[in-house]
PDB file as gemmi writes it, atoms N, CA and C in Angstrom:
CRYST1    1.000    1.000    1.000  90.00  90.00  90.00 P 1                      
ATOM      1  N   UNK A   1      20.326-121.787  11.119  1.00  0.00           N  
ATOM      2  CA  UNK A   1      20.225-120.534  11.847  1.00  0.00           C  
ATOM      3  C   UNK A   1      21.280-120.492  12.957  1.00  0.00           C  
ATOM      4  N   UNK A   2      21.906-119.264  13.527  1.00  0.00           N  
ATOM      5  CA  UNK A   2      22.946-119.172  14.727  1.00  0.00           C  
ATOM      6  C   UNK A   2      22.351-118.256  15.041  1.00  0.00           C  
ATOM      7  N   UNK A   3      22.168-118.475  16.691  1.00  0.00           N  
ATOM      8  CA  UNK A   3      21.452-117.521  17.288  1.00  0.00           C  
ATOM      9  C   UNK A   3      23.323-116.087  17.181  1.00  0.00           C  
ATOM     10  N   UNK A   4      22.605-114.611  17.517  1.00  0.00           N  
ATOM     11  CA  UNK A   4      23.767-114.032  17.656  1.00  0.00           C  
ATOM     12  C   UNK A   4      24.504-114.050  19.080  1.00  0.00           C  
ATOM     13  N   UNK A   5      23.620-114.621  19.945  1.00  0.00           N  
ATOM     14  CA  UNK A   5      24.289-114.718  21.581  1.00  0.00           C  
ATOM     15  C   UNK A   5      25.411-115.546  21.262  1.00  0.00           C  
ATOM     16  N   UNK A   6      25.400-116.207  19.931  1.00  0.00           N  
ATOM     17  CA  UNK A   6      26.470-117.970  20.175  1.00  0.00           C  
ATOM     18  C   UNK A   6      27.202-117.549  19.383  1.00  0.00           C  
ATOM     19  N   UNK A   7      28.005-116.209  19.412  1.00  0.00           N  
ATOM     20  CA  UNK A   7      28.894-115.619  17.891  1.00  0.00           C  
ATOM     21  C   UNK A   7      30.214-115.221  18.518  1.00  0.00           C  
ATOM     22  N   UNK A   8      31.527-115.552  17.732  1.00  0.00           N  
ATOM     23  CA  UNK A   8      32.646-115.041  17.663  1.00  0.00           C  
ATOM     24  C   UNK A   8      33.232-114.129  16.908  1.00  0.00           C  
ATOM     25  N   UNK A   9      33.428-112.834  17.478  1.00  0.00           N  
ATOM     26  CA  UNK A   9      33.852-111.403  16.143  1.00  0.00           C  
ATOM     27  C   UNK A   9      35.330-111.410  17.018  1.00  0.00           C  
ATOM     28  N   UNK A  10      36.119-111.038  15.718  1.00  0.00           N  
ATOM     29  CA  UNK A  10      37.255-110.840  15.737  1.00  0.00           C  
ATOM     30  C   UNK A  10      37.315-109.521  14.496  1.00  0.00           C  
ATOM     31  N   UNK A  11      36.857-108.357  14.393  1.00  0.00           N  
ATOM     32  CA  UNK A  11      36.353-107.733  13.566  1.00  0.00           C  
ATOM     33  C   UNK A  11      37.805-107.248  12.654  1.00  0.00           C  
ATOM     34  N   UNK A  12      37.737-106.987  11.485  1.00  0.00           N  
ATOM     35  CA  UNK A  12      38.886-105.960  10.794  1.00  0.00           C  
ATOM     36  C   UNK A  12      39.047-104.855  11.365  1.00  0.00           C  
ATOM     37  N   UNK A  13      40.364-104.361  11.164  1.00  0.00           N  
ATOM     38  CA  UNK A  13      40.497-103.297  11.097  1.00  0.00           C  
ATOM     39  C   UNK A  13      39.767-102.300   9.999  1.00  0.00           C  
ATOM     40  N   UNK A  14      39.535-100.637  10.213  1.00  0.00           N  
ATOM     41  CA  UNK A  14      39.170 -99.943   9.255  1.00  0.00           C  
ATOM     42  C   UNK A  14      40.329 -99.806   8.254  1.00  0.00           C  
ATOM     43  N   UNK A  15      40.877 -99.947   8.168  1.00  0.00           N  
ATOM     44  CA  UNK A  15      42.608-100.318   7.483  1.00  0.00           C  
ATOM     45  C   UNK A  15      42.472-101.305   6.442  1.00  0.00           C  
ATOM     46  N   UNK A  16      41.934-103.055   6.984  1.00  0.00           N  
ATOM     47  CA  UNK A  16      41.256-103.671   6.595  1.00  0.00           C  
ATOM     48  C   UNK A  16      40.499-103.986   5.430  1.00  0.00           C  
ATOM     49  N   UNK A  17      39.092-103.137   5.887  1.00  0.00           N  
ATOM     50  CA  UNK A  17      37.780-102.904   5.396  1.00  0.00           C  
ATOM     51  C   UNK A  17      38.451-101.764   4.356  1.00  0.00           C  
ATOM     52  N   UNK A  18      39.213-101.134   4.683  1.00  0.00           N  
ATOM     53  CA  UNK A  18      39.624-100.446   2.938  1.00  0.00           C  
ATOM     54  C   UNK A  18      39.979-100.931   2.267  1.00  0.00           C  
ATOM     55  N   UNK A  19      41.223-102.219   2.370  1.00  0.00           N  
ATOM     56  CA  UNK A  19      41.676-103.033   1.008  1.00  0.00           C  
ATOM     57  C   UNK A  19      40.859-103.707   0.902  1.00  0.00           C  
ATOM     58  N   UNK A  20      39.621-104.478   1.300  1.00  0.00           N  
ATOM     59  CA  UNK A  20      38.833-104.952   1.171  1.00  0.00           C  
ATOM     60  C   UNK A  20      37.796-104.751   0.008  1.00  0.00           C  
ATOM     61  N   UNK A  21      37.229-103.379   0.374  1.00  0.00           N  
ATOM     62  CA  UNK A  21      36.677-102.710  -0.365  1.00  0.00           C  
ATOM     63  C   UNK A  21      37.021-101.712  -1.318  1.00  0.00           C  
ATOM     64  N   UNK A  22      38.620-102.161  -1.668  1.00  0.00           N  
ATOM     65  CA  UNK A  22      39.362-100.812  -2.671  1.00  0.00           C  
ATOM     66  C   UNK A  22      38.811-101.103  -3.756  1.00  0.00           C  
ATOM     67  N   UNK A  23      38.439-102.046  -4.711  1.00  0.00           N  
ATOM     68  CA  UNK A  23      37.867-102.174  -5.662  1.00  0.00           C  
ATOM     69  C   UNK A  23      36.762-101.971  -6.254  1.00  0.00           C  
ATOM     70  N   UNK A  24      36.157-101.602  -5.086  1.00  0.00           N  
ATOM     71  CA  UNK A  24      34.213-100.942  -5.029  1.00  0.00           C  
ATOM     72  C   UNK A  24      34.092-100.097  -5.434  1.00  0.00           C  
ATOM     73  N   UNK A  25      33.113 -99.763  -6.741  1.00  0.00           N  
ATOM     74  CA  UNK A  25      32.727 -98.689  -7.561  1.00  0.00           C  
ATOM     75  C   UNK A  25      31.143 -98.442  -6.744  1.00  0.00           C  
ATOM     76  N   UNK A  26      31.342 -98.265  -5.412  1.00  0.00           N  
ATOM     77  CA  UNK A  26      29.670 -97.652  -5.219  1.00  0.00           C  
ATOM     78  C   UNK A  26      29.977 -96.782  -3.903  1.00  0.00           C  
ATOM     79  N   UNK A  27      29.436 -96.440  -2.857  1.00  0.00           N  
ATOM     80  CA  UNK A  27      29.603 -95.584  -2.144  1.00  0.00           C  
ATOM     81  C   UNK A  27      29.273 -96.599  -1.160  1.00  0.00           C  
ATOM     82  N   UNK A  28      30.583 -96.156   0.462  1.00  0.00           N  
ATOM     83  CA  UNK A  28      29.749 -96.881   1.491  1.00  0.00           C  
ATOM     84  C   UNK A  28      31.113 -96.234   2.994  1.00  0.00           C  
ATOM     85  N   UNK A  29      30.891 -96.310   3.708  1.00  0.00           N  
ATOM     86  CA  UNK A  29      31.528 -95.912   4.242  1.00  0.00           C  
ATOM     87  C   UNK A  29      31.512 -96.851   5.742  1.00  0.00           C  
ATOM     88  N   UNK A  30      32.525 -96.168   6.869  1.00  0.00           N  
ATOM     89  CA  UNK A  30      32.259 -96.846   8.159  1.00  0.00           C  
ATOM     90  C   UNK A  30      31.297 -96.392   9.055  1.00  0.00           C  
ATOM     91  N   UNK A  31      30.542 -97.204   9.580  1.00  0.00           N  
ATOM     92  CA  UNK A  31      28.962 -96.491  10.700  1.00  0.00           C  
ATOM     93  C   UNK A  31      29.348 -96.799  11.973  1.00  0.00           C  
ATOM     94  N   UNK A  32      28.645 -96.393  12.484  1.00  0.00           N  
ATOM     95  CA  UNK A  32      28.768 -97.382  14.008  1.00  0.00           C  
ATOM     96  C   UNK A  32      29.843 -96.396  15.000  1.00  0.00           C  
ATOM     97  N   UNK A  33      29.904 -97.292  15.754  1.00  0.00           N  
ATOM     98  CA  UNK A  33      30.750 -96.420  16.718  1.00  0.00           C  
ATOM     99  C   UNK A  33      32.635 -96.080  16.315  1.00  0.00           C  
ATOM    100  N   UNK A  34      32.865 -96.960  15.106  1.00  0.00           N  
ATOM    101  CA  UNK A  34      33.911 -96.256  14.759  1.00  0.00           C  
ATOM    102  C   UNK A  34      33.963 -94.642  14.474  1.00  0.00           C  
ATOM    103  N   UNK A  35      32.845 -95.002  13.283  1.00  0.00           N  
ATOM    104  CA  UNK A  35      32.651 -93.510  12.590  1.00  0.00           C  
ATOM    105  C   UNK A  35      32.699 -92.413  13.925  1.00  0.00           C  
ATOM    106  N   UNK A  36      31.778 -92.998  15.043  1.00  0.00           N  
ATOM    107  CA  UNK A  36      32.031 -91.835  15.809  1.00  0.00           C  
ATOM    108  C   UNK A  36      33.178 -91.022  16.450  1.00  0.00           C  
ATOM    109  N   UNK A  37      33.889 -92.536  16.802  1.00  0.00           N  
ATOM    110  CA  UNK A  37      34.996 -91.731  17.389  1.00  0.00           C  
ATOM    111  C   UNK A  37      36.366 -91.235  16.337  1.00  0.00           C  
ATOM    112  N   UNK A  38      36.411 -91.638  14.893  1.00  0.00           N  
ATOM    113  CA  UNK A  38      37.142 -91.261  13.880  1.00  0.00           C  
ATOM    114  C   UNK A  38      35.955 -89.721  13.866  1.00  0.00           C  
ATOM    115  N   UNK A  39      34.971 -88.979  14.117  1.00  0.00           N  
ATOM    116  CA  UNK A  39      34.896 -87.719  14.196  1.00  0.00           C  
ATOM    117  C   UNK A  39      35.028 -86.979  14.900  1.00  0.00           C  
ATOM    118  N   UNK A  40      35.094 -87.511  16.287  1.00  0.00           N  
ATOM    119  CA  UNK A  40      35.244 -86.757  17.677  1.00  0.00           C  
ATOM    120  C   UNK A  40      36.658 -86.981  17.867  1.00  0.00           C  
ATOM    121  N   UNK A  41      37.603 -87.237  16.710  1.00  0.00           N  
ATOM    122  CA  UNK A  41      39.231 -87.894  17.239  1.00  0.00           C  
ATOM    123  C   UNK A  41      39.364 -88.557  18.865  1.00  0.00           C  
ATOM    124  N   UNK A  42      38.712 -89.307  18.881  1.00  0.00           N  
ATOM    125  CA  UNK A  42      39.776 -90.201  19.996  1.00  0.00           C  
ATOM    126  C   UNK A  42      38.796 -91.695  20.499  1.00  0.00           C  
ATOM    127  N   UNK A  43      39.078 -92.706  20.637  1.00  0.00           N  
ATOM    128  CA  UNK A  43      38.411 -93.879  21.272  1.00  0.00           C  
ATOM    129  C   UNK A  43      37.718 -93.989  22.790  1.00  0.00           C  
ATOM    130  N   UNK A  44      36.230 -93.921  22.506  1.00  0.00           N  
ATOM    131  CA  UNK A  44      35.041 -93.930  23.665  1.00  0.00           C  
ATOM    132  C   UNK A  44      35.610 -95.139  24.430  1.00  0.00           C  
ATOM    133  N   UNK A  45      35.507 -95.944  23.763  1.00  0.00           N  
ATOM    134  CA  UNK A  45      35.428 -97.739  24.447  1.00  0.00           C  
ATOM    135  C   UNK A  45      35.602 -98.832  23.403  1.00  0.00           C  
ATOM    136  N   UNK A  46      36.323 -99.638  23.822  1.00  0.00           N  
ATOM    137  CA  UNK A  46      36.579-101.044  22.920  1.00  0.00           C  
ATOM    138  C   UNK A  46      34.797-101.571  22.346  1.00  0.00           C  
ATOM    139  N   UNK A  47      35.787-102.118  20.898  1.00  0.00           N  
ATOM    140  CA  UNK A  47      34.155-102.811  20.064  1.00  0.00           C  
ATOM    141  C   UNK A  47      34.618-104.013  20.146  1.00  0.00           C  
ATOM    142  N   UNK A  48      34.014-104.793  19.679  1.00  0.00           N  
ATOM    143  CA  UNK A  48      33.721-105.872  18.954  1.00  0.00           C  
ATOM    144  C   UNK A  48      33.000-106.143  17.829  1.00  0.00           C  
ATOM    145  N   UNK A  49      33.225-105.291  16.898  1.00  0.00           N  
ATOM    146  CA  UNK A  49      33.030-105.184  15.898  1.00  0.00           C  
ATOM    147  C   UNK A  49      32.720-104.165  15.006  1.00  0.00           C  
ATOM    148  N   UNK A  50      32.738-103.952  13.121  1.00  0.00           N  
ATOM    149  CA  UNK A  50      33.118-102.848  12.977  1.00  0.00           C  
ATOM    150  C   UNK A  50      31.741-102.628  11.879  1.00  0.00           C  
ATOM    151  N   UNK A  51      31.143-101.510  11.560  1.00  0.00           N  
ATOM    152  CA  UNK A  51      30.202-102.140  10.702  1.00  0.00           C  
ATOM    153  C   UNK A  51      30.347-100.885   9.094  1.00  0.00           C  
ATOM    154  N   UNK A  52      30.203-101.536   8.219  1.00  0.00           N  
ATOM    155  CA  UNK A  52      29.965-101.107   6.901  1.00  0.00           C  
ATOM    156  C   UNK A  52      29.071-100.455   6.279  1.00  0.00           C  
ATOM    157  N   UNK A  53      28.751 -99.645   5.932  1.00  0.00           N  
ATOM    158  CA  UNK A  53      27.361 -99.200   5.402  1.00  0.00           C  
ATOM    159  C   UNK A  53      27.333 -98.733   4.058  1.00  0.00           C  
ATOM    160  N   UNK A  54      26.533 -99.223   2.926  1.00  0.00           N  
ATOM    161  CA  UNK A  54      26.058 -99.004   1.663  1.00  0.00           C  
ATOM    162  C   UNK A  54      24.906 -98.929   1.550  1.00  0.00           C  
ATOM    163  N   UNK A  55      24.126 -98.140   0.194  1.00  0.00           N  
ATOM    164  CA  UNK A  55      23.172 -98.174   0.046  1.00  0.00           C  
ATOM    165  C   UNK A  55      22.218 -99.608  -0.451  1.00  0.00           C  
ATOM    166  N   UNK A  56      21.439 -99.472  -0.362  1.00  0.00           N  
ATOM    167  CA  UNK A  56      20.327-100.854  -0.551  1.00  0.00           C  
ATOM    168  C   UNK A  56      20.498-101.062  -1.449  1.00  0.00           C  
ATOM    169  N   UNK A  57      20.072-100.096  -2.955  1.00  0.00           N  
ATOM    170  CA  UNK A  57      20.456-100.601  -4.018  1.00  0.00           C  
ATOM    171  C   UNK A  57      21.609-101.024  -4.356  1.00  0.00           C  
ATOM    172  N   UNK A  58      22.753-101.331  -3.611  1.00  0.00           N  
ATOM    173  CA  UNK A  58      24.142-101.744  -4.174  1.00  0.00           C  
ATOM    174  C   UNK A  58      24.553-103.086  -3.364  1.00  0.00           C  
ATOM    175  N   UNK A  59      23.171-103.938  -2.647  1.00  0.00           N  
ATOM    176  CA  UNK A  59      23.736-104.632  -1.946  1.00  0.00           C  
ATOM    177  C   UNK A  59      23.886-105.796  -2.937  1.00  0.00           C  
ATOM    178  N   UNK A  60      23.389-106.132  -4.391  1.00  0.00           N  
ATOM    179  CA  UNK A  60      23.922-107.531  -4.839  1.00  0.00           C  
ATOM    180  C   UNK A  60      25.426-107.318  -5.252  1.00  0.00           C  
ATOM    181  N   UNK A  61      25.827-105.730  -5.468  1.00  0.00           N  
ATOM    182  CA  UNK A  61      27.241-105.521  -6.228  1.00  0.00           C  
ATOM    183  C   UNK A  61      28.425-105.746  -5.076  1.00  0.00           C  
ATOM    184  N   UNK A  62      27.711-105.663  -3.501  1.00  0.00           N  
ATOM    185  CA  UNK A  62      28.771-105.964  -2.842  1.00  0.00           C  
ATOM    186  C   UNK A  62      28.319-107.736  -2.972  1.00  0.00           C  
ATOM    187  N   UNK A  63      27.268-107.785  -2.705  1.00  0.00           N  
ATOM    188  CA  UNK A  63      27.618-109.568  -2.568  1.00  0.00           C  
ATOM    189  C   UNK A  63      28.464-110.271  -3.623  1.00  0.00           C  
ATOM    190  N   UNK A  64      28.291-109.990  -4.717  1.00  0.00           N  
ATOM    191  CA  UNK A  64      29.250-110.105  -5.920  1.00  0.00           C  
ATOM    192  C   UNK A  64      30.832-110.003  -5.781  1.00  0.00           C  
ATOM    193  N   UNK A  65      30.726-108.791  -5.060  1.00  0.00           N  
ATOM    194  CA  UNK A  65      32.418-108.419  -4.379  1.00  0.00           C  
ATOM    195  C   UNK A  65      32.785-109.477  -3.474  1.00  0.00           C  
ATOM    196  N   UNK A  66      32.377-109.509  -2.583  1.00  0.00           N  
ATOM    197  CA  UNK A  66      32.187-110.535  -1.502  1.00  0.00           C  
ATOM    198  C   UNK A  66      32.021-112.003  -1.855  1.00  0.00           C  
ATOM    199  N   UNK A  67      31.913-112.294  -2.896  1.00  0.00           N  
ATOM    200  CA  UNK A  67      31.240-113.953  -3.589  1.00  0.00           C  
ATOM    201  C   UNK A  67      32.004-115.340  -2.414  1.00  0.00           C  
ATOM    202  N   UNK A  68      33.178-114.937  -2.298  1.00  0.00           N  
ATOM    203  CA  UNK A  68      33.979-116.294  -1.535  1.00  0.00           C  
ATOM    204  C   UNK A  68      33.961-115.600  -0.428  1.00  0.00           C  
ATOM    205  N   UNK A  69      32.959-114.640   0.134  1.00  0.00           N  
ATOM    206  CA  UNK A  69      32.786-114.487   1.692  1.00  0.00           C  
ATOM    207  C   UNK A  69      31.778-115.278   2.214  1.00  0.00           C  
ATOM    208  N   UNK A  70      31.580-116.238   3.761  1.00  0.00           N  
ATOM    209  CA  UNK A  70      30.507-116.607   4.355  1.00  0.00           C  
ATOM    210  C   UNK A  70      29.550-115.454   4.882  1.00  0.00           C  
ATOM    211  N   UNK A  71      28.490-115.441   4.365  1.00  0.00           N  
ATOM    212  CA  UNK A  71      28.038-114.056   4.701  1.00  0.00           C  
ATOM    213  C   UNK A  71      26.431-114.582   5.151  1.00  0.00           C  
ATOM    214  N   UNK A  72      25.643-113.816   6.246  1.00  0.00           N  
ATOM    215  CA  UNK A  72      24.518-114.164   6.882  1.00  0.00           C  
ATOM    216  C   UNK A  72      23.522-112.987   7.326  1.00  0.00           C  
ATOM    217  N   UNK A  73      22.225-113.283   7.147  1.00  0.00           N  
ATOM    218  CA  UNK A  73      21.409-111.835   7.084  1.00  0.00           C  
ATOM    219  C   UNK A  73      20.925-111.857   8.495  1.00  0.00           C  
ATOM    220  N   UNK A  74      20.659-110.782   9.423  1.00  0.00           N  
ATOM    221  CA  UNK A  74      20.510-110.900  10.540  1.00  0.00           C  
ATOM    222  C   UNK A  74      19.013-110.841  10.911  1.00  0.00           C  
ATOM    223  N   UNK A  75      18.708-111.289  11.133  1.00  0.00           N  
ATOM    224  CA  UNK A  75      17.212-111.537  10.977  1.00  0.00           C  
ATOM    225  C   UNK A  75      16.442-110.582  12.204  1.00  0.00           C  
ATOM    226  N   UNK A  76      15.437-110.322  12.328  1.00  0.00           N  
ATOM    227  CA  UNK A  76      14.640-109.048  13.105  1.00  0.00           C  
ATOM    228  C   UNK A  76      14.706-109.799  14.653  1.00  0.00           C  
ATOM    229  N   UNK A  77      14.049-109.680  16.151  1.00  0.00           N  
ATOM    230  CA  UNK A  77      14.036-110.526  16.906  1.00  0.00           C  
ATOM    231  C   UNK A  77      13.445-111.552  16.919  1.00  0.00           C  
ATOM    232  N   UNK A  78      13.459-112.854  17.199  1.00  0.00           N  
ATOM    233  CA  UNK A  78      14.723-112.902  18.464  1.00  0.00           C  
ATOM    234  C   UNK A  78      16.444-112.506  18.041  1.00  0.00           C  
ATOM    235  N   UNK A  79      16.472-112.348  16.409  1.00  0.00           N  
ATOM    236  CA  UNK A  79      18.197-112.038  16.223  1.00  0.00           C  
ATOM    237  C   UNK A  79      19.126-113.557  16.406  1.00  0.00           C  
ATOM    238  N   UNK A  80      18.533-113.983  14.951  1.00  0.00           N  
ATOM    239  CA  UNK A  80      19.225-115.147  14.588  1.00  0.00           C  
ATOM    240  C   UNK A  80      19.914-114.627  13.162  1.00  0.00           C  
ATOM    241  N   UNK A  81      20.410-115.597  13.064  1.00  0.00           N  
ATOM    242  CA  UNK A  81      21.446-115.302  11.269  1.00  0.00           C  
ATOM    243  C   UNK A  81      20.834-116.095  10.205  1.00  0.00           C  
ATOM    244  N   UNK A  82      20.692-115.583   9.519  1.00  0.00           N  
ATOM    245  CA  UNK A  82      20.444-117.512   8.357  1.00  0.00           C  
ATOM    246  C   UNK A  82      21.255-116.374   6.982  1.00  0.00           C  
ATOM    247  N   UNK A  83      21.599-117.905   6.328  1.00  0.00           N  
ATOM    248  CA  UNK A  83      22.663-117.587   5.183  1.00  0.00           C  
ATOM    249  C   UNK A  83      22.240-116.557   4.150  1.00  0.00           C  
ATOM    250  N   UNK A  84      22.642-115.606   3.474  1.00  0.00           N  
ATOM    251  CA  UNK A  84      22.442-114.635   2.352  1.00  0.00           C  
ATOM    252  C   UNK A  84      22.867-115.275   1.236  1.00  0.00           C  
ATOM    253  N   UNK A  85      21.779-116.054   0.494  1.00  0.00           N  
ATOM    254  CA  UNK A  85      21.916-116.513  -0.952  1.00  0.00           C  
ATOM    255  C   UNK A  85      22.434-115.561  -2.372  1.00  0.00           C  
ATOM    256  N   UNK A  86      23.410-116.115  -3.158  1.00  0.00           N  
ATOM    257  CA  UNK A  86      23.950-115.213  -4.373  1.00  0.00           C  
ATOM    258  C   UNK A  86      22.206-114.963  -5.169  1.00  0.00           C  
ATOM    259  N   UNK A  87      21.881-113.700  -5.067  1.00  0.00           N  
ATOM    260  CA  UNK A  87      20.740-113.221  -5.910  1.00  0.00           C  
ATOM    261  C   UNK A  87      19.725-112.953  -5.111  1.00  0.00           C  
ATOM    262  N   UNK A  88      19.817-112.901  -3.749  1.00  0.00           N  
ATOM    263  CA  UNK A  88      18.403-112.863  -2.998  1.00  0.00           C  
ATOM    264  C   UNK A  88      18.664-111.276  -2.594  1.00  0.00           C  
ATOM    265  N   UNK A  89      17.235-110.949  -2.808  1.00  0.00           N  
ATOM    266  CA  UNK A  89      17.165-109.846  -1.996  1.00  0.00           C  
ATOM    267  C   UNK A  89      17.163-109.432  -0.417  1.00  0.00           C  
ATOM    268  N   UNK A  90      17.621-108.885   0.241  1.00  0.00           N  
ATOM    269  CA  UNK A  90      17.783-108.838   1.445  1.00  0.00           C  
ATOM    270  C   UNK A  90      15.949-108.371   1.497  1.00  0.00           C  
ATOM    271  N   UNK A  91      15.392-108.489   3.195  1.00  0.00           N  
ATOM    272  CA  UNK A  91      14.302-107.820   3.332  1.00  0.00           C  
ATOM    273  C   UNK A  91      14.816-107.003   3.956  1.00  0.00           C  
ATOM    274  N   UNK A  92      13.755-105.751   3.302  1.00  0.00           N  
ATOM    275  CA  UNK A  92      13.955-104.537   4.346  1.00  0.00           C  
ATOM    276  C   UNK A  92      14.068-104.300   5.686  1.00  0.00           C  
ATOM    277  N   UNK A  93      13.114-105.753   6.367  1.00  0.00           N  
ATOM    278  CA  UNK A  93      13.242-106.001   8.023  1.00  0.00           C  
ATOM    279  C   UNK A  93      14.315-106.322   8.424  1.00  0.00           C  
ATOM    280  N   UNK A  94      15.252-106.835   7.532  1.00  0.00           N  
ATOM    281  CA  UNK A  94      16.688-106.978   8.184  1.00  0.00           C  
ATOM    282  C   UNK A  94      17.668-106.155   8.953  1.00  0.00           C  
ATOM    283  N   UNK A  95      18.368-106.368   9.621  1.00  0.00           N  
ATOM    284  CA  UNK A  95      19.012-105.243  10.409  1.00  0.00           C  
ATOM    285  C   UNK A  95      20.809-105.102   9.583  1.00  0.00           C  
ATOM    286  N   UNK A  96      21.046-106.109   9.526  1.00  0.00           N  
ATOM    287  CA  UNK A  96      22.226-106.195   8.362  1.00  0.00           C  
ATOM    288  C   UNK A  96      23.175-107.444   8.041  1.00  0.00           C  
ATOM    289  N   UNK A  97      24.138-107.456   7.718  1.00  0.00           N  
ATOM    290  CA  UNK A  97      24.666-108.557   7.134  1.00  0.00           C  
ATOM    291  C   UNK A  97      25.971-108.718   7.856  1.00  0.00           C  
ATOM    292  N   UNK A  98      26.311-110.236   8.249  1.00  0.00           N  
ATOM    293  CA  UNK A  98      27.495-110.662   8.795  1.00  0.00           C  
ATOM    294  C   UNK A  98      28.215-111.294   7.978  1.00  0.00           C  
ATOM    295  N   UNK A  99      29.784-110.433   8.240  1.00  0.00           N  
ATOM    296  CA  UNK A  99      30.711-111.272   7.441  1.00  0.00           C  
ATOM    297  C   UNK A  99      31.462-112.160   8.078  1.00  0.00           C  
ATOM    298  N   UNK A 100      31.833-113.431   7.613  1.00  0.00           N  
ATOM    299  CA  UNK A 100      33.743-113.585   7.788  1.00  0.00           C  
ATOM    300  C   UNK A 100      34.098-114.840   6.558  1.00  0.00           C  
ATOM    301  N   UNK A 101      35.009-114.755   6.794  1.00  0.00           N  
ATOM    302  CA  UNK A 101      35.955-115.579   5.782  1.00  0.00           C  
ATOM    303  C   UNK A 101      35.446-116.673   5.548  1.00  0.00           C  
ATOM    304  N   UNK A 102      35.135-118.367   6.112  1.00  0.00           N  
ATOM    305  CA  UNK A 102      34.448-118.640   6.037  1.00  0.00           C  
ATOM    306  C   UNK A 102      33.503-119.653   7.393  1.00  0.00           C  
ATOM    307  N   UNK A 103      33.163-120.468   7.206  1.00  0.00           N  
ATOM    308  CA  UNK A 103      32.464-120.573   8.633  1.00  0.00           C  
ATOM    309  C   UNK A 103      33.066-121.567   9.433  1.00  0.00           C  
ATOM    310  N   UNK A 104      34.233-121.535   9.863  1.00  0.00           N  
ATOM    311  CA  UNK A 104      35.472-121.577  10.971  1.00  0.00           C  
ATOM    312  C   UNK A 104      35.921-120.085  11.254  1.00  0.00           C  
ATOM    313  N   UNK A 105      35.683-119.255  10.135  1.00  0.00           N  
ATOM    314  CA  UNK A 105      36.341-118.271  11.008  1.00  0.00           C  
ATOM    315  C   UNK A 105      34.989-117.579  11.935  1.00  0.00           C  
ATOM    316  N   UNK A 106      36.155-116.149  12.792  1.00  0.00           N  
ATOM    317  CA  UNK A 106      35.349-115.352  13.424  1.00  0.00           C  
ATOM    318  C   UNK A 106      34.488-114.666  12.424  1.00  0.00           C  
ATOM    319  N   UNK A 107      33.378-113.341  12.920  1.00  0.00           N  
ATOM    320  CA  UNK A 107      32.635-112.611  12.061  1.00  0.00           C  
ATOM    321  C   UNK A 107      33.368-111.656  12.043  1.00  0.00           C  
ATOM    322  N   UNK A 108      33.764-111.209  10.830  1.00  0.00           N  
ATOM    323  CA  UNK A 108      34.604-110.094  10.690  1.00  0.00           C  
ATOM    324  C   UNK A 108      34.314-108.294  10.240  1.00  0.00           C  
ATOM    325  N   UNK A 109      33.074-108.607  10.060  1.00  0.00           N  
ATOM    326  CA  UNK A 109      32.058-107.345  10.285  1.00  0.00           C  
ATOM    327  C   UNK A 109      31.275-107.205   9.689  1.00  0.00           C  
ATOM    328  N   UNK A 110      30.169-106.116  10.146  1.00  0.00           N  
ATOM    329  CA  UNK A 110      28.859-105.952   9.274  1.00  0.00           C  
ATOM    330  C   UNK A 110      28.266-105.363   8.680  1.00  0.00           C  
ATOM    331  N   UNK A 111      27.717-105.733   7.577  1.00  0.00           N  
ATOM    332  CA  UNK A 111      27.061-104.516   6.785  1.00  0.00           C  
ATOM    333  C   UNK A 111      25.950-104.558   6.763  1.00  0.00           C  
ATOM    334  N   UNK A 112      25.734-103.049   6.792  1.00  0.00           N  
ATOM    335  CA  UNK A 112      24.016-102.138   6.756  1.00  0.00           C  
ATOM    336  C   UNK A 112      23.641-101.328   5.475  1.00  0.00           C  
ATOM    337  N   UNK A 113      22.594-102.169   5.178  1.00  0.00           N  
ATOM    338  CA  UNK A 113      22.315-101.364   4.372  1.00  0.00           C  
ATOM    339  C   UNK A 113      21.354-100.045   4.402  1.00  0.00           C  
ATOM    340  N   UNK A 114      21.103 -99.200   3.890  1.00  0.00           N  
ATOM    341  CA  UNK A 114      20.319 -97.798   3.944  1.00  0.00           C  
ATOM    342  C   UNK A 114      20.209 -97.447   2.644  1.00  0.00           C  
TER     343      UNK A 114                                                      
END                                                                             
């Protein structure tokens, strides 16, 4: 488990998170406070991080996409991480999923599912 107080994001760009995800046959887009300010055109305040959003039913097709990503489910409070196994279902209590490359790197962003 890693608590999230003890975490390093160095997040992608939305630039990024598109070649990333150019190969994805499902729907998902950017949430979070990017999305906001990519609708209001202009930047509120610096993030630290960027987050992803797909539907629930498509979360084993991204893990599949993702296979050689370190990836971790964020668990309800206190808001610890523990690892996202190839084939497990996420629980619905989850809040969403952390990426990065692998576990030396930073977290490079997160996905929600809905």
């Amino acid at each position: 488990m890693i608590a999230e107080n003890q975490i390093v994001r160095h997040p992608l760009s939305s630039g990024e998170i598109a070649r990333l995800f150019s190969r994805a046959r499902f729907q998902r887009c950017i949430a979070g406070g990017h999305a906001i300010e990519h609708f209001v055109g202009r930047t509120l305040r610096s993030h630290d991080d960027i987050d992803v959003q797909v539907f629930f039913q498509d979360q084993h097709i991204v893990r599949a996409l993702l296979a050689d990503w370190d990836c971790w489910i964020a668990e309800p409070p206190p808001g610890t991480l523990r690892p996202w196994a190839i084939g497990e279902t996420v629980p619905l209590s989850a809040s969403d999923i952390w990426y990065r490359e692998n576990e030396t790197t930073p977290w490079r962003f997160q996905l929600m599912l809905d």
